[in-house]
N, C-alpha and C positions, 0 to 999 in steps of 0.2 A: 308579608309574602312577597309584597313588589320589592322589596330592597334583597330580601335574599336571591331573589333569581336576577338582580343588578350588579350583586357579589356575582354570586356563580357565573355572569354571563363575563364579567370582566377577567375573574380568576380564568377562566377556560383560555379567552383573548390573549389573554398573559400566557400562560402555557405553550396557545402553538407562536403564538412569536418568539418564545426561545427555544422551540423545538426548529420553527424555521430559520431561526437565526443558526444556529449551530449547525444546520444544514447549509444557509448558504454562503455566510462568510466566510469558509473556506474555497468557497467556490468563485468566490466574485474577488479574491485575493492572494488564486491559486497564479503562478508565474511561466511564462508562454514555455511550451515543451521544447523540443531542441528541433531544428531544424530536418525538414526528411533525409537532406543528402550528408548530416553531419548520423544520425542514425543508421541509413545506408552502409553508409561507411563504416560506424561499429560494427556491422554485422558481419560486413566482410571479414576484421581484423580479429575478431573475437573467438576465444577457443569453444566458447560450449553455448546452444542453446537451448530453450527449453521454452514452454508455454503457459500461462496464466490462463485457469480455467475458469470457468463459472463454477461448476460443478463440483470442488472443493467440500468436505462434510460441513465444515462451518461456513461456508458463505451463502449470503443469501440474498436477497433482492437488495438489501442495504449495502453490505458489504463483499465485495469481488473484483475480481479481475481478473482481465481478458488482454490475450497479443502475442506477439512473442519476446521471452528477452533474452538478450545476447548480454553473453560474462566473458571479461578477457582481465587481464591481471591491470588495467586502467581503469575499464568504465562497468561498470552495469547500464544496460539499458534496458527499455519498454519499448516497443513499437506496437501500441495499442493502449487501453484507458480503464483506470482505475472508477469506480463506484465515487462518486465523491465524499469527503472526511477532514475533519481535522488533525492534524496532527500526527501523517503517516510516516512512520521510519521503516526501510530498510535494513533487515538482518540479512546474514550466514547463516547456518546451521548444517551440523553435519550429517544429520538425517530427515528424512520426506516429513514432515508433519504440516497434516490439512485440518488441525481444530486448535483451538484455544487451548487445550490442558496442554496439548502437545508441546506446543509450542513454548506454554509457561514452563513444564521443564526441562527447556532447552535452554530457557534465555540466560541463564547465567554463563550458560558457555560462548552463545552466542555471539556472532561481530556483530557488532553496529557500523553500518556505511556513511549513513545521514538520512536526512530529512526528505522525504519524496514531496516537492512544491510544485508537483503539474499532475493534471487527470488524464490529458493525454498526450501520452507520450514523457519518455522521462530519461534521464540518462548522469547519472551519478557519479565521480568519482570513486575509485578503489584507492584506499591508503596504502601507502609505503610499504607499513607490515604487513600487508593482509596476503595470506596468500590464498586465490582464489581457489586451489588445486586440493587443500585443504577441507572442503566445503563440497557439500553437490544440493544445496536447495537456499533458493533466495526468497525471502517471505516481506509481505507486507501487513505491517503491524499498526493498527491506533493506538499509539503510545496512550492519549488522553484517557481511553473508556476499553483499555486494556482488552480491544476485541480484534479476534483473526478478520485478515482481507483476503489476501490471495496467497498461493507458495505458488513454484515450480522445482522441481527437483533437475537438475544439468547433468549429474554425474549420478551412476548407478553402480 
């Protein structure tokens, strides 16, 4: 009896250390956000903006976000903070979608921006091709564990 509950107490031990690793190596390797007045200034120059809500059908205590972000045919930005995560990318997409199915069939049409590597605050390059005017909701995706974060819809 004493070894099995010496198992189970180590198995469990083992558990939340890679439940809390998975939580916080992204966290403690996440890269400093951009500066207020370089964000500022996105938002002056930017054509559309829109909000990142909690309130989203699929986000939840783990996954969301909150701010504003400003789109212009350079940058995407955040001026506010994502839920922490591994492994978030940045889409397009041409229609609103706030849940997981939505967004799976979207993504083959989907642009991909890049990698979002800050919780708060964040500001991305737009590629060459992309054109922003094309699109009216930007989402944030865990690529890893294929779960919704946050949308905003810019254009209606």
């Amino acid at each position: 009896m004493k070894s099995i509950l010496l198992i189970l107490s180590h198995c469990t031990l083992l558990v939340c250390g890679v439940v809390l690793g998975i939580y916080l190596l992204p966290v403690l390797t996440a890269k400093p956000g951009p500066s207020e007045s370089l964000l500022q200034q996105h938002a002056l120059d930017a054509d559309y903006q829109a909000e990142f809500d909690r309130e989203r059908l699929d986000s939840d205590f783990l996954h969301w976000g909150e701010g504003k972000v400003h789109i212009s045919g350079d940058y995407v930005s955040l001026d506010g903070e994502l839920a922490p995560g591994p492994d978030y990318q940045l889409y397009l997409v041409s229609e609103f979608v706030e849940t997981e199915a939505d967004f799976l069939a979207l993504k083959p049409m989907a642009k991909h921006l890049g990698d979002v590597e800050s919780f708060n605050d964040f500001m991305l390059p737009v590629p060459a091709d992309v054109d922003v005017h094309r699109y009216n909701t930007v989402v944030v995706w865990c690529e890893t564990f294929e779960q919704f974060i946050t949308s905003a819809q810019y254009r209606f």
